[in-house]
PQR file with spaces between the fields and no chain letter, atoms N, CA, C, O and H, PARSE charges and radii, in Angstrom:
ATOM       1  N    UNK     1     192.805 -215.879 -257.037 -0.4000 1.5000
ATOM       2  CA   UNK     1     193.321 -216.901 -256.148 -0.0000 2.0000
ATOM       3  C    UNK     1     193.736 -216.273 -254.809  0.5500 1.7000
ATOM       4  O    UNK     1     193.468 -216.628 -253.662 -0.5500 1.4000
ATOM       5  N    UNK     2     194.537 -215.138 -255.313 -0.4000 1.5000
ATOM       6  CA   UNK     2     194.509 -214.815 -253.629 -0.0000 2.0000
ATOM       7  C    UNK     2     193.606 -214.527 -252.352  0.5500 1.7000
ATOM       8  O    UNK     2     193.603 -214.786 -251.148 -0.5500 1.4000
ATOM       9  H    UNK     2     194.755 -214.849 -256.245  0.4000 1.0000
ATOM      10  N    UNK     3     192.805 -213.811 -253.339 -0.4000 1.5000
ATOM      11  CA   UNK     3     191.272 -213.520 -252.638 -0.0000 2.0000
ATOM      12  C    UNK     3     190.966 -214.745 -252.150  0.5500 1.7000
ATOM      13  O    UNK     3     191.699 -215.139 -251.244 -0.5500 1.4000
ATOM      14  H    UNK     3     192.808 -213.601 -254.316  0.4000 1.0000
ATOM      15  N    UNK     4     190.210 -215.356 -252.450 -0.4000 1.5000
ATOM      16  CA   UNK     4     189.829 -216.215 -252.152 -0.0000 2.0000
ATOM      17  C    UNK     4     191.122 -217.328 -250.749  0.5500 1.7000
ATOM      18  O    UNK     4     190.844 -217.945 -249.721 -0.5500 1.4000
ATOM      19  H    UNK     4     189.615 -215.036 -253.186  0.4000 1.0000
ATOM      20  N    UNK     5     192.268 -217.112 -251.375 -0.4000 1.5000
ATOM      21  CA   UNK     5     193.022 -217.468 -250.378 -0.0000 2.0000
ATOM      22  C    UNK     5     193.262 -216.844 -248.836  0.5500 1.7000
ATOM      23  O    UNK     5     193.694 -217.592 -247.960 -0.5500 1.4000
ATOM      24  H    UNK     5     192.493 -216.612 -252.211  0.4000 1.0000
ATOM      25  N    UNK     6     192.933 -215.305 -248.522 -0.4000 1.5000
ATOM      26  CA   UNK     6     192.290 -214.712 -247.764 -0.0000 2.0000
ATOM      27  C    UNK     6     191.323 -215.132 -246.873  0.5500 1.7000
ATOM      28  O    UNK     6     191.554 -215.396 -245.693 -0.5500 1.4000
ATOM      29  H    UNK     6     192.581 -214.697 -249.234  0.4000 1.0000
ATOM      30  N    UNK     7     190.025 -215.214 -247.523 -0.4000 1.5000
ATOM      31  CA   UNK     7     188.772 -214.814 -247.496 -0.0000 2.0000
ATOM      32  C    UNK     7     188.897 -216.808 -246.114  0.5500 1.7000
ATOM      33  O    UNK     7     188.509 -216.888 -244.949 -0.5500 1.4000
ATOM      34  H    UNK     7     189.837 -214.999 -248.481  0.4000 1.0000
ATOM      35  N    UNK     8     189.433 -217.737 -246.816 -0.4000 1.5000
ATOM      36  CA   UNK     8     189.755 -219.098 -246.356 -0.0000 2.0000
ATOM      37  C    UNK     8     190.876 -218.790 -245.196  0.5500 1.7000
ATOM      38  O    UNK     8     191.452 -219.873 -245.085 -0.5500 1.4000
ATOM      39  H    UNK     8     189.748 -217.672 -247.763  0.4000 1.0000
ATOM      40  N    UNK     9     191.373 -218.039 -244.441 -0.4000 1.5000
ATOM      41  CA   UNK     9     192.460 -217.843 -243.804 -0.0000 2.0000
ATOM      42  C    UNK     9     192.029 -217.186 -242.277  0.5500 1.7000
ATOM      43  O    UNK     9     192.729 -217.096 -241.269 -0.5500 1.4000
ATOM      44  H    UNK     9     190.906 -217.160 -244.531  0.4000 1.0000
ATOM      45  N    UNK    10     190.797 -216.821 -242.467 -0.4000 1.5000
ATOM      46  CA   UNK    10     189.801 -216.423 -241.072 -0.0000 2.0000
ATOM      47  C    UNK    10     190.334 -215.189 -240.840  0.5500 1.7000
ATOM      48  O    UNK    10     191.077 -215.077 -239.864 -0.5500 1.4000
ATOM      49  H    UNK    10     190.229 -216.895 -243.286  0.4000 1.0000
ATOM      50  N    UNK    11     190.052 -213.960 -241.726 -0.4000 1.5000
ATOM      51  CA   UNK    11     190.586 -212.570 -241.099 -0.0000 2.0000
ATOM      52  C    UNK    11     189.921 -211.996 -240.712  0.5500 1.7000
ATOM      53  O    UNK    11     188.734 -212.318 -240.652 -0.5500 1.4000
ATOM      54  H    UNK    11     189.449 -214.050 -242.519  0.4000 1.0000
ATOM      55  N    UNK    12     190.387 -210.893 -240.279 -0.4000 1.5000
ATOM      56  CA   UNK    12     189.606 -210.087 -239.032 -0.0000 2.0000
ATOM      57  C    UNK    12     189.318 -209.286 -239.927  0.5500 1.7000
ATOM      58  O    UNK    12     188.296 -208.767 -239.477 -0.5500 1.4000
ATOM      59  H    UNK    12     191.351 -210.631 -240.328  0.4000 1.0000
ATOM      60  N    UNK    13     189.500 -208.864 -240.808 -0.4000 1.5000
ATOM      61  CA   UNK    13     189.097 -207.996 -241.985 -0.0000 2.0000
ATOM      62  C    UNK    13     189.248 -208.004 -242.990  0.5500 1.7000
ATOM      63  O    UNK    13     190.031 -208.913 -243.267 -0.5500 1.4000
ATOM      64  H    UNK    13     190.330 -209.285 -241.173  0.4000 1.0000
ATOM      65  N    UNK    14     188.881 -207.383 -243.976 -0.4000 1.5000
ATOM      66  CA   UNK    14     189.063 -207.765 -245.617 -0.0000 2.0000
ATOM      67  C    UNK    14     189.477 -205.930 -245.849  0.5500 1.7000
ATOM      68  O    UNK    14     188.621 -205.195 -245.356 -0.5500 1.4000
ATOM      69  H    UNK    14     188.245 -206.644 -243.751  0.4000 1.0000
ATOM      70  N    UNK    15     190.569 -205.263 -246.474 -0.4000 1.5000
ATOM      71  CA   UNK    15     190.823 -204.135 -247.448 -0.0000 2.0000
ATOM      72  C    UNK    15     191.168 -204.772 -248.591  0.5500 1.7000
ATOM      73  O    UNK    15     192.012 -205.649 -248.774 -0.5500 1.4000
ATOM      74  H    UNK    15     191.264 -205.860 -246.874  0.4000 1.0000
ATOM      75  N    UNK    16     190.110 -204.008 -249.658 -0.4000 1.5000
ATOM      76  CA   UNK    16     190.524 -204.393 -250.603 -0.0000 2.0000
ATOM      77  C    UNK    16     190.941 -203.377 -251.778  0.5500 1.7000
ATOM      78  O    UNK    16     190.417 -202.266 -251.715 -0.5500 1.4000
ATOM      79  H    UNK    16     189.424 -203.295 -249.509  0.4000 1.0000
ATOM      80  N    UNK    17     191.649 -203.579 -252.632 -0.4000 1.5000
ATOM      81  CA   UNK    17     192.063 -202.879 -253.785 -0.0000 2.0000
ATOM      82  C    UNK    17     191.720 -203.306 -255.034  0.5500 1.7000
ATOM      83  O    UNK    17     192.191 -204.356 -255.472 -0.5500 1.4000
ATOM      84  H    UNK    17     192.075 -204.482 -252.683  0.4000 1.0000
ATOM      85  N    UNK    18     190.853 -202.536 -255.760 -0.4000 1.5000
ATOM      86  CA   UNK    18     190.273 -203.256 -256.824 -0.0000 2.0000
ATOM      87  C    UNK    18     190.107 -204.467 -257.120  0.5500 1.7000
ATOM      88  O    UNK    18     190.486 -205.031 -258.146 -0.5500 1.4000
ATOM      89  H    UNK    18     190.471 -201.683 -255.404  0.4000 1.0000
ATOM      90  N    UNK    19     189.407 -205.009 -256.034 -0.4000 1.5000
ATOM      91  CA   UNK    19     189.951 -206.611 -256.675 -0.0000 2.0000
ATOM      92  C    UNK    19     189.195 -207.647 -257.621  0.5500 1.7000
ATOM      93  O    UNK    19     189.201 -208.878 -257.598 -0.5500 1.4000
ATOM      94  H    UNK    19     189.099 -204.550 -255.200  0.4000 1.0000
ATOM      95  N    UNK    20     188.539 -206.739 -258.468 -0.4000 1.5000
ATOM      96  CA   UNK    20     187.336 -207.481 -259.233 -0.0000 2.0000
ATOM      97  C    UNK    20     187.948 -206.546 -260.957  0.5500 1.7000
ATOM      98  O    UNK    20     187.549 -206.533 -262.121 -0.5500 1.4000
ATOM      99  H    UNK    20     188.534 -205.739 -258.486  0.4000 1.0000
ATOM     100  N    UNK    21     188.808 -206.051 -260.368 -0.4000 1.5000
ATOM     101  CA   UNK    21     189.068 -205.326 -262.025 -0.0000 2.0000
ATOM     102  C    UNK    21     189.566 -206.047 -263.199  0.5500 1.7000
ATOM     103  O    UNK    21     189.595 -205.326 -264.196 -0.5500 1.4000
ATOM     104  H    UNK    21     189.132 -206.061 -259.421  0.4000 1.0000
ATOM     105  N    UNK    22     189.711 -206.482 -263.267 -0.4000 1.5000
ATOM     106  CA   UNK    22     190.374 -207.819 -263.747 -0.0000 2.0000
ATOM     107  C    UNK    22     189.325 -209.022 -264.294  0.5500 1.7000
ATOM     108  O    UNK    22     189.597 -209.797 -265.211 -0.5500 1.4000
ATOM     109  H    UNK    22     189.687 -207.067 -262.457  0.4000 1.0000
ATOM     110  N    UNK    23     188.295 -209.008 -263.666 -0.4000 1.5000
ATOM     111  CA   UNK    23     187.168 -210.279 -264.027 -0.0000 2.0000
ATOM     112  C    UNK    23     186.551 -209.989 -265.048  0.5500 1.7000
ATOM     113  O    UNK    23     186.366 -208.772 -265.061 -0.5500 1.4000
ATOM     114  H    UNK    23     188.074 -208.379 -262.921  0.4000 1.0000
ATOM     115  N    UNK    24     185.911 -210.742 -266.381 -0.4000 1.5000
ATOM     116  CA   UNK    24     184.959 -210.640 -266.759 -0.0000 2.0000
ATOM     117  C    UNK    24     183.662 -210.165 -265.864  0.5500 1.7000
ATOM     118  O    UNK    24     183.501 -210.352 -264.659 -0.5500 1.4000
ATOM     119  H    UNK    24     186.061 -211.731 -266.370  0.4000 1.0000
ATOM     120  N    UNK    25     182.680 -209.420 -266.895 -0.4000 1.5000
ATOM     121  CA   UNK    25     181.163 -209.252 -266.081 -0.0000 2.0000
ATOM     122  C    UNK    25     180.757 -210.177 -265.542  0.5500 1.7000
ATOM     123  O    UNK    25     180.746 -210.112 -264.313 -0.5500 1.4000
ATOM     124  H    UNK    25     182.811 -209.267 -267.874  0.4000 1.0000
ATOM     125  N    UNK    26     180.361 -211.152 -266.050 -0.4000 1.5000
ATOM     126  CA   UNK    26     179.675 -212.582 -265.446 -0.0000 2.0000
ATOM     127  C    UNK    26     180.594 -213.395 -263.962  0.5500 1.7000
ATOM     128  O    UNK    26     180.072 -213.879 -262.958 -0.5500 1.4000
ATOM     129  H    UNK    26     180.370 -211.205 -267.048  0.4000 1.0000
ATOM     130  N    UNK    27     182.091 -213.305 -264.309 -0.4000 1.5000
ATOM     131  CA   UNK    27     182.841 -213.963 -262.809 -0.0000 2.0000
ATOM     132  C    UNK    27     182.768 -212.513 -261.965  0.5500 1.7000
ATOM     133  O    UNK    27     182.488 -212.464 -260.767 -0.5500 1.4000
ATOM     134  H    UNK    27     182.515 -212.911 -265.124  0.4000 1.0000
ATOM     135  N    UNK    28     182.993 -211.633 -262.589 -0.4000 1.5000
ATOM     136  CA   UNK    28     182.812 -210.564 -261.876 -0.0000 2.0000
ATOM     137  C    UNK    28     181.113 -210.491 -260.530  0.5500 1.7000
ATOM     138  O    UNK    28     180.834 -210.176 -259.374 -0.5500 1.4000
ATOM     139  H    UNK    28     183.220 -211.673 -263.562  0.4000 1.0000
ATOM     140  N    UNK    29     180.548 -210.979 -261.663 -0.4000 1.5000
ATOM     141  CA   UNK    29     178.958 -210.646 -260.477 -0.0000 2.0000
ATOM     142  C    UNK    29     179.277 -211.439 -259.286  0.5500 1.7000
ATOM     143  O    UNK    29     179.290 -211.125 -258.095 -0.5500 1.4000
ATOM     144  H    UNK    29     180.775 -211.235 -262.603  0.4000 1.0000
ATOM     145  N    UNK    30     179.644 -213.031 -260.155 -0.4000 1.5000
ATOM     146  CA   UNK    30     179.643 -214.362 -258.846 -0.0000 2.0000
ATOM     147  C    UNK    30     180.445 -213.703 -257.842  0.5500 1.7000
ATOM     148  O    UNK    30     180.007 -213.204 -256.805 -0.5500 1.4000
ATOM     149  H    UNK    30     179.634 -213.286 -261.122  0.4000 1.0000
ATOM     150  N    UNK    31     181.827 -213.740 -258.276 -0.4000 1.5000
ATOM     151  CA   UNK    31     182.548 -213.371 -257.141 -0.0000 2.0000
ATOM     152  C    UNK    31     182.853 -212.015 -256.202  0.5500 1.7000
ATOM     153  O    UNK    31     183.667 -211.989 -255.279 -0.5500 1.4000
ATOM     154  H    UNK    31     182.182 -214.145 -259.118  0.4000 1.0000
ATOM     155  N    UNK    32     182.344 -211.333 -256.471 -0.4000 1.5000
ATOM     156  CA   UNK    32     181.832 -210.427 -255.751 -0.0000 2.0000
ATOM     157  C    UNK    32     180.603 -210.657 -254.794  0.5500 1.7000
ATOM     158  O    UNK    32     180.475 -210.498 -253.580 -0.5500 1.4000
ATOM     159  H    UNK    32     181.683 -211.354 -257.221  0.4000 1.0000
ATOM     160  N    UNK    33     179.740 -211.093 -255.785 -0.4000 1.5000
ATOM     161  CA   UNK    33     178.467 -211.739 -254.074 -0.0000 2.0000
ATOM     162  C    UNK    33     179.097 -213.067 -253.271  0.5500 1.7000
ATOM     163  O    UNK    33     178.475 -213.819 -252.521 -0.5500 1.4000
ATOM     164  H    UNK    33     179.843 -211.222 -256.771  0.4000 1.0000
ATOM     165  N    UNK    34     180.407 -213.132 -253.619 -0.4000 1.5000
ATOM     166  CA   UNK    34     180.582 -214.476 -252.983 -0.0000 2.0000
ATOM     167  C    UNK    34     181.186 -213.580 -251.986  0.5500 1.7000
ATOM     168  O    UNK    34     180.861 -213.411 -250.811 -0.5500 1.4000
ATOM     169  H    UNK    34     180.912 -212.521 -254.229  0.4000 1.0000
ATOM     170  N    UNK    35     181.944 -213.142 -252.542 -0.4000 1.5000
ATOM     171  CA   UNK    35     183.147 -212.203 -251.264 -0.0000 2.0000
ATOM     172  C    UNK    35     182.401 -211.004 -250.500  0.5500 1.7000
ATOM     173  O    UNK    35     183.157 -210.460 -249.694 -0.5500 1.4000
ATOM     174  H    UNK    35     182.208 -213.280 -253.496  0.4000 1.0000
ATOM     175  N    UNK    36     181.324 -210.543 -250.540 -0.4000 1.5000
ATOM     176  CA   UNK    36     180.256 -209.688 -249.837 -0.0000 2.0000
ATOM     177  C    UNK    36     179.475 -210.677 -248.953  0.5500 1.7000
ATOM     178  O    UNK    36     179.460 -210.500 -247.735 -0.5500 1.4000
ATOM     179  H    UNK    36     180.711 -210.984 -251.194  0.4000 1.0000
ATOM     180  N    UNK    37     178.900 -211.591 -249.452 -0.4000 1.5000
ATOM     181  CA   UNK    37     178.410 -212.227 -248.517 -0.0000 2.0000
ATOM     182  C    UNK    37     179.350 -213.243 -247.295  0.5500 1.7000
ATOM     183  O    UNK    37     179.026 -213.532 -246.143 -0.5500 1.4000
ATOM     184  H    UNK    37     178.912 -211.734 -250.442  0.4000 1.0000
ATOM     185  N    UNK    38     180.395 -213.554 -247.948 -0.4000 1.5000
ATOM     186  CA   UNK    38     181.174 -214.037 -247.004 -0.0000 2.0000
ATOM     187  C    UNK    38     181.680 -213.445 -245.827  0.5500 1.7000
ATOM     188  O    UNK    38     181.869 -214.006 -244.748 -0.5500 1.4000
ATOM     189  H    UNK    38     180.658 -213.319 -248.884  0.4000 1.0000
ATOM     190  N    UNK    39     181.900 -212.178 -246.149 -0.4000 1.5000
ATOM     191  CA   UNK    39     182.354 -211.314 -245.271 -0.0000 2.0000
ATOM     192  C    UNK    39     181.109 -210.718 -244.285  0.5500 1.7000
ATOM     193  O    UNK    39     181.269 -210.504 -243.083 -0.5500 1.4000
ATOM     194  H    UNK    39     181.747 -211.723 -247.026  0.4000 1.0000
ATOM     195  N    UNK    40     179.779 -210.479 -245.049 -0.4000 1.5000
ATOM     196  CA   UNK    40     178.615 -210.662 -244.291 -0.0000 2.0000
ATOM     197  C    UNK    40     177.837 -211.633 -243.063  0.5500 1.7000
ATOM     198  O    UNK    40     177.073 -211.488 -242.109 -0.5500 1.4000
ATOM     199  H    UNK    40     179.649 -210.652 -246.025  0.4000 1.0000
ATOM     200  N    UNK    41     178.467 -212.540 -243.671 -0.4000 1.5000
ATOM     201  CA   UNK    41     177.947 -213.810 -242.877 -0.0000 2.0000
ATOM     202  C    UNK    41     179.578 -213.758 -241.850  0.5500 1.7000
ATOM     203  O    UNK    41     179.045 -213.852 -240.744 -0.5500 1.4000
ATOM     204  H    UNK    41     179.088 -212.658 -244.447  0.4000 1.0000
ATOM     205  N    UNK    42     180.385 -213.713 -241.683 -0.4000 1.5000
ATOM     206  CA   UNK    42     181.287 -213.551 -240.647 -0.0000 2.0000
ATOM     207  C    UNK    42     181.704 -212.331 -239.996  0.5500 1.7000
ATOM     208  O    UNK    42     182.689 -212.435 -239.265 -0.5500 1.4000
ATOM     209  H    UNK    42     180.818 -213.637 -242.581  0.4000 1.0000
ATOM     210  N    UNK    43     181.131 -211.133 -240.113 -0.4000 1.5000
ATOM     211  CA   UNK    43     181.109 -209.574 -239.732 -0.0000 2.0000
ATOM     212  C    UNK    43     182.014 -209.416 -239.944  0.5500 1.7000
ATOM     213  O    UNK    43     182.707 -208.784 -239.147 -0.5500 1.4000
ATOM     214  H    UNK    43     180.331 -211.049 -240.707  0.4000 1.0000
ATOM     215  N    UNK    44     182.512 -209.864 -241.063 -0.4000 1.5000
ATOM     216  CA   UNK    44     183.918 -209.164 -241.085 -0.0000 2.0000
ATOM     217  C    UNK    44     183.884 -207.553 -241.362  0.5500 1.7000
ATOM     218  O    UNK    44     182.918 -207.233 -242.055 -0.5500 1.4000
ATOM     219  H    UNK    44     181.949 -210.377 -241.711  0.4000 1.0000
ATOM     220  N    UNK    45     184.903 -206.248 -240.893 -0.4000 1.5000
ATOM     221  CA   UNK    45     184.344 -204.982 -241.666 -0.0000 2.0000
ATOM     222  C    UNK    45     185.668 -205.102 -243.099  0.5500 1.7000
ATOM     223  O    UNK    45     186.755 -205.655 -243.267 -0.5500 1.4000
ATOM     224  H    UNK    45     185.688 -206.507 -240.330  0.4000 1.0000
ATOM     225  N    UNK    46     184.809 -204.282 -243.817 -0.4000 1.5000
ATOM     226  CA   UNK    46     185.433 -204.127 -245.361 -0.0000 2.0000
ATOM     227  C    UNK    46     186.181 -202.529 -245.615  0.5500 1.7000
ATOM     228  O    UNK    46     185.562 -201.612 -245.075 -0.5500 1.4000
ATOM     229  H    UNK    46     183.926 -203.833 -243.681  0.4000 1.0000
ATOM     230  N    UNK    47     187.094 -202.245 -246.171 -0.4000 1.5000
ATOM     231  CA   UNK    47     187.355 -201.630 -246.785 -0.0000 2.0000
ATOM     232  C    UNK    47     187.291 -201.690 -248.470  0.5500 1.7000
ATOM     233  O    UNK    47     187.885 -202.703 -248.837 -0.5500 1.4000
ATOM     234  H    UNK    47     187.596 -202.989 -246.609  0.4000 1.0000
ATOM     235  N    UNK    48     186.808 -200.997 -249.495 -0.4000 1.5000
ATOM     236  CA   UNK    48     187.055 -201.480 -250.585 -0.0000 2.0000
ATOM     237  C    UNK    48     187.491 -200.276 -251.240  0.5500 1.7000
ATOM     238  O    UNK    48     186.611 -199.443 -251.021 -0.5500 1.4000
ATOM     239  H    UNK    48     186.325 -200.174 -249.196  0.4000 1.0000
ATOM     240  N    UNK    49     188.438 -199.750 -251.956 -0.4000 1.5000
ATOM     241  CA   UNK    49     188.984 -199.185 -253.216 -0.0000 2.0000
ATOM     242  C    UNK    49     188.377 -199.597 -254.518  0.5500 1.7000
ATOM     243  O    UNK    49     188.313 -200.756 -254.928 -0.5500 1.4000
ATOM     244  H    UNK    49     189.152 -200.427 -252.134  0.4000 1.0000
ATOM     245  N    UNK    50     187.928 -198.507 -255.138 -0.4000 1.5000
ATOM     246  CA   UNK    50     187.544 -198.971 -256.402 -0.0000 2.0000
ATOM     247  C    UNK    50     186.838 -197.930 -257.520  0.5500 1.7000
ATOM     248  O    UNK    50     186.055 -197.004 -257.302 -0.5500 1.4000
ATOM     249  H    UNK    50     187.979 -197.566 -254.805  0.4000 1.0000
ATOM     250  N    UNK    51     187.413 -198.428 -258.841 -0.4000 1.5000
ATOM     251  CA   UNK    51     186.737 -197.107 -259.739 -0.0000 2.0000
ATOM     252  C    UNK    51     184.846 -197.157 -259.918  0.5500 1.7000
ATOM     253  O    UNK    51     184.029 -196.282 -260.206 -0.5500 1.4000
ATOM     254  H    UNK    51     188.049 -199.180 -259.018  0.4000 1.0000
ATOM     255  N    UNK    52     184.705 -198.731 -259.565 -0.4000 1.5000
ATOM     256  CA   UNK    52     183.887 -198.918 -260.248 -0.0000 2.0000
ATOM     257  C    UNK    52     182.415 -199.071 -259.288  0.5500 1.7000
ATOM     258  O    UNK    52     182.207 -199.940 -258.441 -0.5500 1.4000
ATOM     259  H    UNK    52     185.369 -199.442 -259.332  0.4000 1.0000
ATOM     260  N    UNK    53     181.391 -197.841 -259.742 -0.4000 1.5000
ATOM     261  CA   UNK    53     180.225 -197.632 -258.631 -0.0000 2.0000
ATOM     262  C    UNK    53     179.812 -199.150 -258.294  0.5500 1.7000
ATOM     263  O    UNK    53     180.083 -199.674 -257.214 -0.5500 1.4000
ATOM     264  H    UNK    53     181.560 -197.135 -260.430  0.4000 1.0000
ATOM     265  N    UNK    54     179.096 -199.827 -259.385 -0.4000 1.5000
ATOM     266  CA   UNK    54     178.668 -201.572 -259.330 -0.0000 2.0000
ATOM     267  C    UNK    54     179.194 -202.218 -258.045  0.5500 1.7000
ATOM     268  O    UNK    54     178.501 -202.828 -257.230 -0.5500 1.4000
ATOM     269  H    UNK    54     178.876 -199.400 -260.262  0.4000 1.0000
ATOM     270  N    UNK    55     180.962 -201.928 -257.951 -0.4000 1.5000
ATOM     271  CA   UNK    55     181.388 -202.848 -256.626 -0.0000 2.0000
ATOM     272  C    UNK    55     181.198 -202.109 -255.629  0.5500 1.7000
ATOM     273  O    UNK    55     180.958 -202.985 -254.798 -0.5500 1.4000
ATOM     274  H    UNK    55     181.525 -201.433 -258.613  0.4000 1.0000
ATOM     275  N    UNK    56     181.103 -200.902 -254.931 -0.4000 1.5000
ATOM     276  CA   UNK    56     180.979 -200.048 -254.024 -0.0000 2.0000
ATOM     277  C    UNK    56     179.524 -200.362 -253.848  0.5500 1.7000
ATOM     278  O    UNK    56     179.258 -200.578 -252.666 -0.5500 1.4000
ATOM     279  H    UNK    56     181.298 -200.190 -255.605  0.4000 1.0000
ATOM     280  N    UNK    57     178.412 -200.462 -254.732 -0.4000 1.5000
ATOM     281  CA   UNK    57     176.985 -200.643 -254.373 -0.0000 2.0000
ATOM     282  C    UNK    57     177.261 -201.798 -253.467  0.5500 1.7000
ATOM     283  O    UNK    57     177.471 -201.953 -252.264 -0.5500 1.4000
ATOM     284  H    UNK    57     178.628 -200.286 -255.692  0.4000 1.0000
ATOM     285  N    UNK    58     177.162 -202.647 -254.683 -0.4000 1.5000
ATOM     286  CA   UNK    58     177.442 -204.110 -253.838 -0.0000 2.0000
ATOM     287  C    UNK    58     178.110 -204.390 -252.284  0.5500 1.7000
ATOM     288  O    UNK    58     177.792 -205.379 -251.623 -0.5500 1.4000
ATOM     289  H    UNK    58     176.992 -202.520 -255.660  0.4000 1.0000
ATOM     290  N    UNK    59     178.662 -203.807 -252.014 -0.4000 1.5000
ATOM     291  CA   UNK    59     179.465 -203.648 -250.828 -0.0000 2.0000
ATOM     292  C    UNK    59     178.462 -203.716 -249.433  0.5500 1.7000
ATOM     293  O    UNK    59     178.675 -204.323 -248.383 -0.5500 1.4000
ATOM     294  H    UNK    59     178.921 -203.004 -252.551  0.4000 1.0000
ATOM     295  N    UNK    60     176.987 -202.641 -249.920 -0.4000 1.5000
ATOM     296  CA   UNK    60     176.369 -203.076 -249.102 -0.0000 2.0000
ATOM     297  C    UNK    60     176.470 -202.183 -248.153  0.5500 1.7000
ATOM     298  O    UNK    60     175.614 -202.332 -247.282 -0.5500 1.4000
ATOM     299  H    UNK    60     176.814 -202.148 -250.772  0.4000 1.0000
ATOM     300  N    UNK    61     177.532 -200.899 -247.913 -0.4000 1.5000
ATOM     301  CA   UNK    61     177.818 -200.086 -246.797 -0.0000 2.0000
ATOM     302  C    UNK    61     177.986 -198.927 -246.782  0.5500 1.7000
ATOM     303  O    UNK    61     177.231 -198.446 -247.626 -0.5500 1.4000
ATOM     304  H    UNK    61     178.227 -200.777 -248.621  0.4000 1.0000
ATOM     305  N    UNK    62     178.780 -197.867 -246.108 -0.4000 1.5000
ATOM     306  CA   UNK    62     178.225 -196.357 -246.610 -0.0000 2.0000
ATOM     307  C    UNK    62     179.601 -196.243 -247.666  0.5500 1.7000
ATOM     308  O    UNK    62     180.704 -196.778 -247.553 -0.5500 1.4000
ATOM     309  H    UNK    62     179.394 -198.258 -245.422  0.4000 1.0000
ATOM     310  N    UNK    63     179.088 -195.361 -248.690 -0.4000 1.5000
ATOM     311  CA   UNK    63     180.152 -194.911 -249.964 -0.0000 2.0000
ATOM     312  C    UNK    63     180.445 -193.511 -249.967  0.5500 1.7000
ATOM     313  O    UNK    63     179.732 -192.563 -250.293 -0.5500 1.4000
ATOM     314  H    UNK    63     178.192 -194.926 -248.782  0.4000 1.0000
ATOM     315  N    UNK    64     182.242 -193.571 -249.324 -0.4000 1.5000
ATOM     316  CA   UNK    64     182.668 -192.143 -249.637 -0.0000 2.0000
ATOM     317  C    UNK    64     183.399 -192.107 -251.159  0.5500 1.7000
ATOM     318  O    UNK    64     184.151 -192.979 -251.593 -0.5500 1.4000
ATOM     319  H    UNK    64     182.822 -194.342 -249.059  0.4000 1.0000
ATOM     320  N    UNK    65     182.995 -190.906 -251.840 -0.4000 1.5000
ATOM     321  CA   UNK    65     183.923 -190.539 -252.851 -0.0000 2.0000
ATOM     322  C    UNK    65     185.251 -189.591 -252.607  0.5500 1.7000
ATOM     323  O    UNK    65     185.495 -188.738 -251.753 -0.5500 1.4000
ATOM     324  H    UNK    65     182.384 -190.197 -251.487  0.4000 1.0000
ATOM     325  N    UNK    66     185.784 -189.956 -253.396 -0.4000 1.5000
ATOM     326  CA   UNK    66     186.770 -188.862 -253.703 -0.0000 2.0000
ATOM     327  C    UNK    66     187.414 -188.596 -254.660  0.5500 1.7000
ATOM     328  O    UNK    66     188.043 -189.417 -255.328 -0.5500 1.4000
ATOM     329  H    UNK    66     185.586 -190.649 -254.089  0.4000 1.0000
ATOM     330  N    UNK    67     187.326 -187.016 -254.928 -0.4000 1.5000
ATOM     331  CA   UNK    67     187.115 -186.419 -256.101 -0.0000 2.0000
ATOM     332  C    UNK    67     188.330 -185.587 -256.216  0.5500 1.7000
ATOM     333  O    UNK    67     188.662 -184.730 -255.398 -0.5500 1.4000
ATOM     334  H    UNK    67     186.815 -186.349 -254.386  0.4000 1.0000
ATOM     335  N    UNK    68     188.945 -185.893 -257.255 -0.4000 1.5000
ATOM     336  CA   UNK    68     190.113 -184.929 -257.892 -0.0000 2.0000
ATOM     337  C    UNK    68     190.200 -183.742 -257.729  0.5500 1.7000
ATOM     338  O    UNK    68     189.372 -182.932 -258.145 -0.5500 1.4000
ATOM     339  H    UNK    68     188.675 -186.590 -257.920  0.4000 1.0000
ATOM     340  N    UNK    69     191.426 -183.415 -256.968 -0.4000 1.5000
ATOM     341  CA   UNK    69     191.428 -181.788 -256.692 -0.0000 2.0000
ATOM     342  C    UNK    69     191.630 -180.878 -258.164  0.5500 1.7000
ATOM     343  O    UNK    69     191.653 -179.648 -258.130 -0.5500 1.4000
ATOM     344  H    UNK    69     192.099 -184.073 -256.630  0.4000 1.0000
């Protein structure tokens, strides 16, 4: 809900923090191409945090890691 309450609020950017960790696989796919493309279709730029490679692909943009000292 919040996401989405965001995403409806016209920002100049989206950071996000895991925010798909939590979903089943299946709401997980939808809403993730919902919130990539939304942000696509309005240039918004993204930050995203996340364990999980799947949402970083999706993202669509360049992927830094970082790796445990």
């Amino acid at each position: 809900v919040a996401l989405m309450r965001v995403l409806v609020s016209a920002p100049r950017a989206l950071l996000l923090d895991e925010p798909f960790s939590k979903l089943d696989t299946a709401l997980r796919d939808q809403i993730r191409e919902l919130v990539f493309a939304m942000a696509r279709a309005r240039g918004l730029p993204v930050l995203l945090v996340t364990h999980d490679a799947a949402d970083a692909a999706a993202a669509g943009g360049a992927i830094i890691e970082v790796a445990p000292a």
